[in-house]
LUMTI-215071 format. One record per residue (C-alpha): residue number from 1; residue in three letters; z, x, y. Coordinates in pm, whole numbers, plus 50000, padded with zeros to 5 digits. Each point is the difference from the previous one (the first is absolute). Example, Ala and Ser with C-alpha at 12.3 -4.5 7.8 and 13.67 -1.06 7.14 Angstrom:
<atoms>
[atom 1,'ALA',[50780,51230,49550]]
[atom 2,'SER',[49934,50137,50344]]
</atoms>
This chain:
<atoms>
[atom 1,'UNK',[38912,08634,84538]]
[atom 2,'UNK',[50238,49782,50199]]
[atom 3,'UNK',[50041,50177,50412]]
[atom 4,'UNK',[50328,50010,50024]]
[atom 5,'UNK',[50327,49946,49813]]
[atom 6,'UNK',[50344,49978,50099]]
[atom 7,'UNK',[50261,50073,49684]]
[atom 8,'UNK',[50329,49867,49889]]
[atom 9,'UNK',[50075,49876,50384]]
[atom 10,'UNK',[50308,49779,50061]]
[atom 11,'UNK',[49807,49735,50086]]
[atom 12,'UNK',[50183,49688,50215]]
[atom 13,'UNK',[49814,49712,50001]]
[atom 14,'UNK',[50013,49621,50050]]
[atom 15,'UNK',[50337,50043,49960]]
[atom 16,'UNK',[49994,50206,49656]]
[atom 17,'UNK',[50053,50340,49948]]
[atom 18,'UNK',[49867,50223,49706]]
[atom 19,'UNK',[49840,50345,49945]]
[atom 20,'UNK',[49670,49980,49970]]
[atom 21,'UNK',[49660,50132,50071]]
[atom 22,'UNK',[49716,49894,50211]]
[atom 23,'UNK',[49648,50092,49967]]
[atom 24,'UNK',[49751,49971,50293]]
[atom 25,'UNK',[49643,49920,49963]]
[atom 26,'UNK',[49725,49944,50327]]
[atom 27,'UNK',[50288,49966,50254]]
[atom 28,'UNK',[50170,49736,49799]]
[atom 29,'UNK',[50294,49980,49755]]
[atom 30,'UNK',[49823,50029,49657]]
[atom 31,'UNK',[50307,49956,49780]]
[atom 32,'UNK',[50380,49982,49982]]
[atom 33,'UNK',[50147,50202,49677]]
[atom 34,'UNK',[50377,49966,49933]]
[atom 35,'UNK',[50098,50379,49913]]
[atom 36,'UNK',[49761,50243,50049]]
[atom 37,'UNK',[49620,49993,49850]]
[atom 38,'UNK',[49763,50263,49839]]
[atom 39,'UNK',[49658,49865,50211]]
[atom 40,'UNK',[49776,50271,50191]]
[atom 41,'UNK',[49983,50051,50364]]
[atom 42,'UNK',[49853,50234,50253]]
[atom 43,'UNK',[50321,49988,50163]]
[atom 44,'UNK',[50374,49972,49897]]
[atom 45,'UNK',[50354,49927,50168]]
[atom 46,'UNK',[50318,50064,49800]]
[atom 47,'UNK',[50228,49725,50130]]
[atom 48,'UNK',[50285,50115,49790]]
[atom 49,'UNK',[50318,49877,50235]]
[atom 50,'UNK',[49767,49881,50248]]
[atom 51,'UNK',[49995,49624,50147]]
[atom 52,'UNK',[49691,49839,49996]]
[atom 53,'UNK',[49988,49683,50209]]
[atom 54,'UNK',[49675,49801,50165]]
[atom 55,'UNK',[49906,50183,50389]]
[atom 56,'UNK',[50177,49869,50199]]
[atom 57,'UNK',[49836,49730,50287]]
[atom 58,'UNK',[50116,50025,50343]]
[atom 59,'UNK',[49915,49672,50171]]
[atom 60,'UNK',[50091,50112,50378]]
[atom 61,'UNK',[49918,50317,50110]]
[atom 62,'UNK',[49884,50148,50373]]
[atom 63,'UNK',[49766,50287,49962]]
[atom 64,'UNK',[49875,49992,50366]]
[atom 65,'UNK',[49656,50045,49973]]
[atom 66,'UNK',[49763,49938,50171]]
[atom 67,'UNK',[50172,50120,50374]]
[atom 68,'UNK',[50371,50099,49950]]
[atom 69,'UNK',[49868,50315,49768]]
[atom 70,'UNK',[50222,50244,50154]]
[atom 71,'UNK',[50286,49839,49802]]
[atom 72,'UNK',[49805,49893,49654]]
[atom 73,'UNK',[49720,49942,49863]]
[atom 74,'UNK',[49870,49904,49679]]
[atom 75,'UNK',[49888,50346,49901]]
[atom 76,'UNK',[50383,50135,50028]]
[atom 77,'UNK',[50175,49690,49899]]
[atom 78,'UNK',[49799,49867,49717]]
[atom 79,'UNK',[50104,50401,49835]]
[atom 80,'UNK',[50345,49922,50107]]
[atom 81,'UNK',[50006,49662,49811]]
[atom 82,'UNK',[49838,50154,49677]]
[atom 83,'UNK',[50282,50240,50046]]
[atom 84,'UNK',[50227,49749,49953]]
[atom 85,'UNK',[49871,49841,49726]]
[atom 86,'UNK',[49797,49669,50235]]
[atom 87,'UNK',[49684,49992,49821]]
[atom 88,'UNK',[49907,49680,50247]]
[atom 89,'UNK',[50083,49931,50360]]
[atom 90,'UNK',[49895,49719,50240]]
[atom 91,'UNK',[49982,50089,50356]]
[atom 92,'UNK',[50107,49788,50302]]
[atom 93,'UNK',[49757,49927,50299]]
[atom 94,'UNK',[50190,50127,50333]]
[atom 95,'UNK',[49740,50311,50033]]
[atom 96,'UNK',[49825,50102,50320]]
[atom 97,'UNK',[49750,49800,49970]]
[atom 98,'UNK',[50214,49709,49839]]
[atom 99,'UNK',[49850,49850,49681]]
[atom 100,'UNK',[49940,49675,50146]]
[atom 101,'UNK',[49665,50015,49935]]
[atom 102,'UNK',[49773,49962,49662]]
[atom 103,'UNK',[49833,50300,50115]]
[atom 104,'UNK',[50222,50142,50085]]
[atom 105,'UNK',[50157,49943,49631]]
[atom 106,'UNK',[49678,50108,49865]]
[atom 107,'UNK',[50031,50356,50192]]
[atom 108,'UNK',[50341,50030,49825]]
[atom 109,'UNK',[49900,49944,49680]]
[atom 110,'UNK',[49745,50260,50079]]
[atom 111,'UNK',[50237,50267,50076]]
[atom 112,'UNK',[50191,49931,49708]]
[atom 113,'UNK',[49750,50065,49770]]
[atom 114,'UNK',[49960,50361,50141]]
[atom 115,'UNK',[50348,50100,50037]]
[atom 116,'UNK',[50240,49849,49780]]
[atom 117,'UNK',[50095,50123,49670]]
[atom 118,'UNK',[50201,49687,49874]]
[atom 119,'UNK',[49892,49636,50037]]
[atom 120,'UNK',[50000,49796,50302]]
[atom 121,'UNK',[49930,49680,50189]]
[atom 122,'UNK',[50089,49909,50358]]
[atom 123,'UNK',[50110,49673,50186]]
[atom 124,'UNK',[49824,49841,50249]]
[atom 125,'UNK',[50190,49930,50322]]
[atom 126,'UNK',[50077,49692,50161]]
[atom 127,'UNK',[49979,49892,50406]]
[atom 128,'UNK',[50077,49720,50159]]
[atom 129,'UNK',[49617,49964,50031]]
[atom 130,'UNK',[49791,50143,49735]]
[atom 131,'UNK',[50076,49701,49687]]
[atom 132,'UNK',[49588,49981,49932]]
[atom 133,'UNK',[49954,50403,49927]]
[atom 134,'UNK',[50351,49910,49786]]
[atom 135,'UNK',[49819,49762,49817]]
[atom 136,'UNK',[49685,50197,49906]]
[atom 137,'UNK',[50225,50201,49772]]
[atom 138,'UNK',[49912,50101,49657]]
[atom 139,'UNK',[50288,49898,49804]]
[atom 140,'UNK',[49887,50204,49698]]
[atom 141,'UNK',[49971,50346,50221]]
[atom 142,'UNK',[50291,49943,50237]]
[atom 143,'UNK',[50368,49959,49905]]
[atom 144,'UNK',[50075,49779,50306]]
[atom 145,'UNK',[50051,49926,50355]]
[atom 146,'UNK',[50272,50171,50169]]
[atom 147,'UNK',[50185,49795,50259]]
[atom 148,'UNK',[50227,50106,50248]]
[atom 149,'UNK',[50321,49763,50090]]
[atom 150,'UNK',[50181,50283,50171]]
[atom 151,'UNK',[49905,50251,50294]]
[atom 152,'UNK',[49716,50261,49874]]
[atom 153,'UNK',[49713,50167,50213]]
[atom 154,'UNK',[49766,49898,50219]]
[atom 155,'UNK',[49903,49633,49921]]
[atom 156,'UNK',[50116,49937,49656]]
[atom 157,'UNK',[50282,49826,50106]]
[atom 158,'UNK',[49925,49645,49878]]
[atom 159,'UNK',[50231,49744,50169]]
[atom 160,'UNK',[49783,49709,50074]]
[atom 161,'UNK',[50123,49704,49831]]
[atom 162,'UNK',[49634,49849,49939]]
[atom 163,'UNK',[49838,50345,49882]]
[atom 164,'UNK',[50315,50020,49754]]
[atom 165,'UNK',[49912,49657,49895]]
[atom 166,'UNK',[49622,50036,49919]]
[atom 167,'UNK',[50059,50334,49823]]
[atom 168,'UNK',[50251,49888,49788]]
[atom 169,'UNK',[49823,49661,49932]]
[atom 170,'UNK',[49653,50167,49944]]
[atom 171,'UNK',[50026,50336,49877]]
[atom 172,'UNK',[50003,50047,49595]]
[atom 173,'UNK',[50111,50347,49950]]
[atom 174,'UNK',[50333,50081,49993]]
[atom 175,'UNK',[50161,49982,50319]]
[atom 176,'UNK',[50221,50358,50101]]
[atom 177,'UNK',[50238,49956,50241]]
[atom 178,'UNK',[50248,50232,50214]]
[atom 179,'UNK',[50248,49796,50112]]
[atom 180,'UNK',[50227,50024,50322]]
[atom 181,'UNK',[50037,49800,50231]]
[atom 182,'UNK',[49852,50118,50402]]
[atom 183,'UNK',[50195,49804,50225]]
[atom 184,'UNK',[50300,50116,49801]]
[atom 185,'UNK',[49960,50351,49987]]
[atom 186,'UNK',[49922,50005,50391]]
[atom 187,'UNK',[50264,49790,50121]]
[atom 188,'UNK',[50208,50254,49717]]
[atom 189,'UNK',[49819,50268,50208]]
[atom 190,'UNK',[50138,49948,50357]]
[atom 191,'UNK',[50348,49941,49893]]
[atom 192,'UNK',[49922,50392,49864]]
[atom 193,'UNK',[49899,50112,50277]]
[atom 194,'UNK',[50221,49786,50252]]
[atom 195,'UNK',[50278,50223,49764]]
[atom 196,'UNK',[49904,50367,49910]]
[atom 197,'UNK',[49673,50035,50268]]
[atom 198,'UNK',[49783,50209,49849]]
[atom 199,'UNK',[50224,50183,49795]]
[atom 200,'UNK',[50036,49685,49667]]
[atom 201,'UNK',[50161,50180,49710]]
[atom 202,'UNK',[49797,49952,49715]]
[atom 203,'UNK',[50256,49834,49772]]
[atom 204,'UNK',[49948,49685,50239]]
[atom 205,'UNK',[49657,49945,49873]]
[atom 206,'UNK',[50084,49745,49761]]
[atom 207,'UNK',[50175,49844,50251]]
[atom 208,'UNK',[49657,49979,50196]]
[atom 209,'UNK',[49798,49872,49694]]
[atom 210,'UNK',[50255,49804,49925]]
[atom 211,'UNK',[50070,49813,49673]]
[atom 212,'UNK',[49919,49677,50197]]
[atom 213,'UNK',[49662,50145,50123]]
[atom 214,'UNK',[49920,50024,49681]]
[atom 215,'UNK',[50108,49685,49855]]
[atom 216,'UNK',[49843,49767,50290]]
[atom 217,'UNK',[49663,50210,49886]]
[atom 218,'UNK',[50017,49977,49636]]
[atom 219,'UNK',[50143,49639,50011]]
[atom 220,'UNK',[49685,49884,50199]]
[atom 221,'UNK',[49749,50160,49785]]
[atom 222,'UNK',[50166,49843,49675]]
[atom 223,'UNK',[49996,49668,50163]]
[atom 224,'UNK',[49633,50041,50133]]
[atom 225,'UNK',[49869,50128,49657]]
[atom 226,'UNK',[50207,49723,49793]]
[atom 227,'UNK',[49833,49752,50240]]
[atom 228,'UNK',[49689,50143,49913]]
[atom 229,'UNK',[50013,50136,49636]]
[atom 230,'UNK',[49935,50320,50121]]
[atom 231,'UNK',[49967,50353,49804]]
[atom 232,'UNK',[50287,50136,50219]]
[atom 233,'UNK',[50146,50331,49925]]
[atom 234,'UNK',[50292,50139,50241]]
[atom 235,'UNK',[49994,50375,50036]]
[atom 236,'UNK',[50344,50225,50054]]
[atom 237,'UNK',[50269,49775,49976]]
[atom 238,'UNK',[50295,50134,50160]]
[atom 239,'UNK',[50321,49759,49986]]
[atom 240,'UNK',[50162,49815,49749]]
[atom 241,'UNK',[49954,49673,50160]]
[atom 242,'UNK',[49650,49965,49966]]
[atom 243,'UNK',[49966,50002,49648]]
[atom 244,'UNK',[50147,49654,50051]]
[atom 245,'UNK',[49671,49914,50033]]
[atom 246,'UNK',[49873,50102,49689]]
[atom 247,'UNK',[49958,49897,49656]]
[atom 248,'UNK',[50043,50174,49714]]
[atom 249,'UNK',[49721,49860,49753]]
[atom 250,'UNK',[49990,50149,49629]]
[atom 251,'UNK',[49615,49965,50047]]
[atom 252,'UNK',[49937,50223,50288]]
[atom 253,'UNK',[49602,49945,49991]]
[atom 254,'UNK',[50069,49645,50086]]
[atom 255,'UNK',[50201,50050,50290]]
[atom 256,'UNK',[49857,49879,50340]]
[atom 257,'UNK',[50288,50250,50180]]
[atom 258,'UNK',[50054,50364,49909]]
[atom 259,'UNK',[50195,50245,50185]]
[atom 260,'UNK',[50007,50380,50017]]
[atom 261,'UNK',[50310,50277,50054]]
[atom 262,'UNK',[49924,50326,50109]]
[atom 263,'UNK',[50208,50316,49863]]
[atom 264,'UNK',[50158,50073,50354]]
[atom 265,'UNK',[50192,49655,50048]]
[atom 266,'UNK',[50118,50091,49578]]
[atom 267,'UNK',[50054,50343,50089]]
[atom 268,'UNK',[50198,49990,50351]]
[atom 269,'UNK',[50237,49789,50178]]
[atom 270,'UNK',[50093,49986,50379]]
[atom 271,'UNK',[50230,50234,49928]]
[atom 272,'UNK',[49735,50244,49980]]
[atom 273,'UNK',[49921,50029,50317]]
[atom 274,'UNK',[50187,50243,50148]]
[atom 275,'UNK',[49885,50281,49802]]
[atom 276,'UNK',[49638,49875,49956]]
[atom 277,'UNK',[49950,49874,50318]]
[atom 278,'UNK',[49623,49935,50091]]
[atom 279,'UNK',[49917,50111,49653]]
[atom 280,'UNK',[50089,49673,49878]]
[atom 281,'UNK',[49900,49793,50293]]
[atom 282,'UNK',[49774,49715,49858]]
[atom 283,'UNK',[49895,49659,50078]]
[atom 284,'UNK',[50181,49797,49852]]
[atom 285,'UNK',[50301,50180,50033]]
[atom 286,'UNK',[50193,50111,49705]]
[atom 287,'UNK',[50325,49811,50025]]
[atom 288,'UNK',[50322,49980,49854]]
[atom 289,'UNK',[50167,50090,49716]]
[atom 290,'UNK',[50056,49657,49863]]
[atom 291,'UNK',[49627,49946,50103]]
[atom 292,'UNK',[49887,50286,49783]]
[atom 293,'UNK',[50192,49917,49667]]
[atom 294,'UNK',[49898,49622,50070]]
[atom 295,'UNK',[49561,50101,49979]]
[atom 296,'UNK',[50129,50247,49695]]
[atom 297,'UNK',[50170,49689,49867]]
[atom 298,'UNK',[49657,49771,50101]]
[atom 299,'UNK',[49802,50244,49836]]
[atom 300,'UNK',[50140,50021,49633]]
[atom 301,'UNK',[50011,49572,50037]]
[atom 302,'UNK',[49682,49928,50096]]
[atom 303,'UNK',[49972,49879,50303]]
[atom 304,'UNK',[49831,50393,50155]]
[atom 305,'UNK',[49702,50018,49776]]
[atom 306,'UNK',[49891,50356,50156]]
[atom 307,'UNK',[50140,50326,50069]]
[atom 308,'UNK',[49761,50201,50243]]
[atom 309,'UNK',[50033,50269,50287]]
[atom 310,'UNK',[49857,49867,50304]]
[atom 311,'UNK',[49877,50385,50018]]
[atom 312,'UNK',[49959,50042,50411]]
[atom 313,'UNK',[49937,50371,50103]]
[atom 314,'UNK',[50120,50110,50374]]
[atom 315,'UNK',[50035,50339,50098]]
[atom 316,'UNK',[50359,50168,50008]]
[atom 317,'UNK',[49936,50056,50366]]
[atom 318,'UNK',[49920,49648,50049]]
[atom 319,'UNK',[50341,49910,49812]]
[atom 320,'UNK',[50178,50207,50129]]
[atom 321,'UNK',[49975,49794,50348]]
[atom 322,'UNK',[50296,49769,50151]]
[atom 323,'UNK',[50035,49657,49863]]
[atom 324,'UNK',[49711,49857,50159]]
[atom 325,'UNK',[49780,50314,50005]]
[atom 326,'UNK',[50057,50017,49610]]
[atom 327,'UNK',[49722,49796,49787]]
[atom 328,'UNK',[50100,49818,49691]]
[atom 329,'UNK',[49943,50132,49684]]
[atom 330,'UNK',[49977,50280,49795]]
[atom 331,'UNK',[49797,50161,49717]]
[atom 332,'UNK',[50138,49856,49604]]
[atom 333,'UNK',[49734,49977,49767]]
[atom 334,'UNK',[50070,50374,49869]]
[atom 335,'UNK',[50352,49874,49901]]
[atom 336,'UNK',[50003,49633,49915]]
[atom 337,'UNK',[50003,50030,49640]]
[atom 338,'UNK',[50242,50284,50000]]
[atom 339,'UNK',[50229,49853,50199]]
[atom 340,'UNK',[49971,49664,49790]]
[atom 341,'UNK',[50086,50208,49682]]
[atom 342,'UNK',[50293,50202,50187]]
[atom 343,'UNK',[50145,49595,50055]]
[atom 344,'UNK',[49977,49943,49656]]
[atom 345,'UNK',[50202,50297,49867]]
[atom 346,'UNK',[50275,49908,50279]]
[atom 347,'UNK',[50038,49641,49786]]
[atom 348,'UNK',[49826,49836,50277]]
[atom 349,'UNK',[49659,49863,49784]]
[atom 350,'UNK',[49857,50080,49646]]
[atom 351,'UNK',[49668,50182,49954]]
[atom 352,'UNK',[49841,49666,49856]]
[atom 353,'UNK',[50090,49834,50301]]
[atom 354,'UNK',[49876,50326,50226]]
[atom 355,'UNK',[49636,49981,49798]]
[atom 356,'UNK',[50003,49570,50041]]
[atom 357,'UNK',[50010,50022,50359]]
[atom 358,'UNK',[49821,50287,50113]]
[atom 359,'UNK',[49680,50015,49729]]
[atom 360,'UNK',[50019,49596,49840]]
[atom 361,'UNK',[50104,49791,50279]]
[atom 362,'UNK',[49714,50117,50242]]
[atom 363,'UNK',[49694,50023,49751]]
[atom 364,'UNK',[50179,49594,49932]]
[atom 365,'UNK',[50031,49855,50324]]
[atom 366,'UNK',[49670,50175,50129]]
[atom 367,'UNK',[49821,49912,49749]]
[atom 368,'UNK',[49801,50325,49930]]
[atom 369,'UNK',[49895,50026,49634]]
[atom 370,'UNK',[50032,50252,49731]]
[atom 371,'UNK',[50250,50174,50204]]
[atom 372,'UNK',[50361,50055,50038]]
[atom 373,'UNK',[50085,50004,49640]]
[atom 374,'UNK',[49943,50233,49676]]
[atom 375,'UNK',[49799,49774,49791]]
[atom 376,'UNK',[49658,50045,49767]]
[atom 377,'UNK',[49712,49979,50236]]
[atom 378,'UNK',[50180,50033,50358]]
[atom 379,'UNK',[49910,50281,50219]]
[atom 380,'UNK',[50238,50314,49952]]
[atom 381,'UNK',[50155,49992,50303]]
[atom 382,'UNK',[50318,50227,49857]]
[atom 383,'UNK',[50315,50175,50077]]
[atom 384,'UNK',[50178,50246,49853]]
[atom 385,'UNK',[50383,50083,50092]]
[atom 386,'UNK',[50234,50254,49930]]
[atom 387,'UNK',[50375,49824,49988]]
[atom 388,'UNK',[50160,50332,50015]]
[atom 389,'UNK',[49864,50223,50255]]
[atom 390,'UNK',[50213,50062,50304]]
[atom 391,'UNK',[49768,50083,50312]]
[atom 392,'UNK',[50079,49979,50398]]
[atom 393,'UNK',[49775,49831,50240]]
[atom 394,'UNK',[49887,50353,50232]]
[atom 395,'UNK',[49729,49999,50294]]
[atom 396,'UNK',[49797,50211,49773]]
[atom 397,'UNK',[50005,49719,49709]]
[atom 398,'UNK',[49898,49696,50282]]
[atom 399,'UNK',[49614,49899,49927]]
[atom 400,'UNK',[50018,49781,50265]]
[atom 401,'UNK',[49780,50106,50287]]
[atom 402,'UNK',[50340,49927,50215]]
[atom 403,'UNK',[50166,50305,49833]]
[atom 404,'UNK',[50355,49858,49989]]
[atom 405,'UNK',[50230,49716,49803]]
[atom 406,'UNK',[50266,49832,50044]]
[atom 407,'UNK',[50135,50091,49649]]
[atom 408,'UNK',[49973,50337,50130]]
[atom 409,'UNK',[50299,50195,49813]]
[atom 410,'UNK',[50033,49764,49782]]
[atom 411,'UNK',[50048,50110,49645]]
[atom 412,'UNK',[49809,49804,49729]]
[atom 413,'UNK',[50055,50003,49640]]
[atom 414,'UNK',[49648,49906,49860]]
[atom 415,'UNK',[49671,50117,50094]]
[atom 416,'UNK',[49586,49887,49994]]
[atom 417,'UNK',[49903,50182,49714]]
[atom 418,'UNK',[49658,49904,49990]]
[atom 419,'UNK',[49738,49692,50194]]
[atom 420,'UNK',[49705,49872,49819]]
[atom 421,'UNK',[49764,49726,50180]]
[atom 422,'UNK',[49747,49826,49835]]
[atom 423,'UNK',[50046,50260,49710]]
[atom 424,'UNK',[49987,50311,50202]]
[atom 425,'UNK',[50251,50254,50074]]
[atom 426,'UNK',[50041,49998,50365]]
[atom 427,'UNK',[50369,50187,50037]]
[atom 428,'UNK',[50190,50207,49731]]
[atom 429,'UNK',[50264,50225,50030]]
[atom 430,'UNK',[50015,50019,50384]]
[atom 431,'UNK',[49651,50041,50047]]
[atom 432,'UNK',[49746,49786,50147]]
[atom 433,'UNK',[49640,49956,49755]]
[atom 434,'UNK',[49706,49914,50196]]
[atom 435,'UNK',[49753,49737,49880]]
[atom 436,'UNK',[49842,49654,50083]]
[atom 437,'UNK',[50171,49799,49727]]
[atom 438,'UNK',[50147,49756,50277]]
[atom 439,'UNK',[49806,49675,50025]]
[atom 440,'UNK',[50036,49686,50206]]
[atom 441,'UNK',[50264,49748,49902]]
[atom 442,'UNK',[49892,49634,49853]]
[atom 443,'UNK',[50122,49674,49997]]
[atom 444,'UNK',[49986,49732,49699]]
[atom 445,'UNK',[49992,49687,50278]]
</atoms>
């Protein structure tokens, strides 16, 4: 008596699709049956018309806790990401108090194992003056050091050439970086405000983070991690230009330099902004036109390895503020996968290519084991979609503790049907299912 069987899915896979079954077993994928199969469980799934793909792994994601609860927390957002069909997140380091610390790491992990219902990990954050708690990481428990290049709270800005240098030259996890140029963006800044005051439209926000902030940024952390052989992976690319920078190796597990997309810079364009306005404020700034079919065009090469969400709650009275009153960011991880599936019926990507980069590439380049994939003896980590179920993003729908979206009115054609983690049904149907099936992520390093 097997615990759990999903039949006659449309399974996409490693680049294959088929109908087939998959029966679950101890949290794990027991076996993978082309067509349907006559085996026993205590529970059953008819995936007749269904997709079944792997869960999908959001490598960025902001869930503000500890400190910033009022806009997220990993309670509300972890529900939101089952939701949307993220059976693993990993969860950036710019709380109140940073994560800058091993313990405080430790008290992170700690609140992940009480609240979340997917899987999780969390960054440590870099200073300009903290390399030896850095080094003291566990590279099997942690999925790496987060690094700002670009202007972020408090003291995480990390612009000393020599710290730079001895993290990049001693550090062996990967390397994430956020890269914009400083001196850019504020010398970009005055001109604003030597212009419009107070009053900066929001459409002139790529013009602030320029595509030259980011390029000086990204350019310097290539050349530092080349001259270093560095794990470096660069997080929301948002102009064509960088990818420049980039290879695009057929064996992505060898590559020393990944890079990440995140749905809004696919999804919008600068032209955008004057209906969105703060909604779709976010560092870096989503750019042009040209800019966004250029990372669409990166992506289905090779040379973006990751599509993610950079999931970073604020309040809608917070972003509803003037220019610079307004935080950046905005809540995703409900939507990603949705969103990526709505871009592949417009012609934009295929499915294969949707499942590569948001469930293969990151379980790859992270190295986390027996993830990310439907294969014999992985954990069943699973998602099933429904290709033909129109639905609108409402207030009442958000899980998000936020309680808005920017895809807000926005009519999708496919739908979550149904979140597994670590063979456990943790969303079906629109409804959350309790349980403590989530577990700590792990690294094969």
């Amino acid at each position: 008596m097997h615990d759990l069987i999903i039949h006659t899915a449309n399974i996409v896979n490693e680049g294959r699709r088929f109908t087939g079954s998959v029966i679950i077993e101890e949290g794990r994928i027991h076996d993978i049956i082309e067509g349907d199969t006559r085996a026993e469980a205590r529970e059953h799934i008819n995936g007749k018309g269904l997709l079944l793909i792997p869960g999908v792994i959001d490598d960025q994601v902001h869930f503000r806790e500890p400190g910033l609860t009022h806009k997220a927390d990993i309670w509300h957002e972890s529900r939101a990401a089952a939701a949307g069909g993220v059976t693993s997140f990993m969860e950036m380091p710019n709380t109140n108090p940073q994560t800058t610390t091993q313990s405080n790491l430790r008290d992170k992990f700690e609140t992940g194992r009480k609240k979340s219902l997917v899987n999780y990990s969390f960054y440590i954050g870099a200073t300009n003056d903290n390399l030896e708690e850095l080094l003291k990481t566990d590279p099997r428990s942690v999925c790496g050091v987060k690094i700002f290049m670009g202007s972020s709270t408090g003291n995480m800005l990390v612009d000393n050439p020599e710290s730079l240098e001895n993290m990049f030259s001693q550090i062996t996890l990967p390397i994430a970086v956020h890269c914009e140029d400083e001196n850019t963006i504020l010398a970009n800044t005055s001109l604003a405000r030597e212009k419009y005051g107070e009053a900066v439209p929001f459409r002139h926000h790529p013009v602030i983070r320029s595509e030259e902030a980011c390029y000086l940024s990204s350019s310097l952390a290539v050349n530092l991690a080349k001259k270093h052989n560095t794990r470096l992976h660069i997080l929301h690319l948002s102009t064509g230009k960088e990818l420049e920078l980039l290879d695009s190796a057929s064996d992505r597990k060898s590559k020393r330099i990944t890079a990440e997309v995140c749905v809004h810079h696919l999804w919008f364009n600068d032209s955008d902004y004057e209906r969105y306005g703060a909604r779709i404020k976010w560092n870096p700034a989503i750019k042009t036109r040209e800019d966004q079919e250029a990372l669409m065009k990166g992506l289905k090469t090779g040379k973006i390895d990751v599509v993610a969400t950079d999931h970073a709650p604020h309040t809608l009275s917070e972003k509803m503020g003037t220019y610079f009153k307004a935080p950046s960011g905005g809540p995703l991880v409900q939507h990603s996968l949705v969103a990526m599936l709505e871009l592949h019926k417009n012609g934009l990507i295929a499915v294969e290519e949707v499942v590569d980069k948001m469930c293969h590439a990151p379980a790859d380049i992270f190295s986390i084991p027996d993830r990310g994939y439907i294969r014999k003896g992985y954990w069943a980590d699973l998602v099933l979609v429904n290709m033909n179920q129109n639905w609108s993003v409402t207030p009442e729908n958000i899980l998000s503790k936020c309680g808005w979206s920017p895809f807000e009115a926005v009519s999708f054609s496919s739908a979550v049907h149904t979140t597994i983690v670590n063979g456990c049904i943790v969303y079906n149907q629109g409804k959350i299912i309790e349980n403590s099936a989530a577990r700590e992520l792990r690294f094969e390093r």
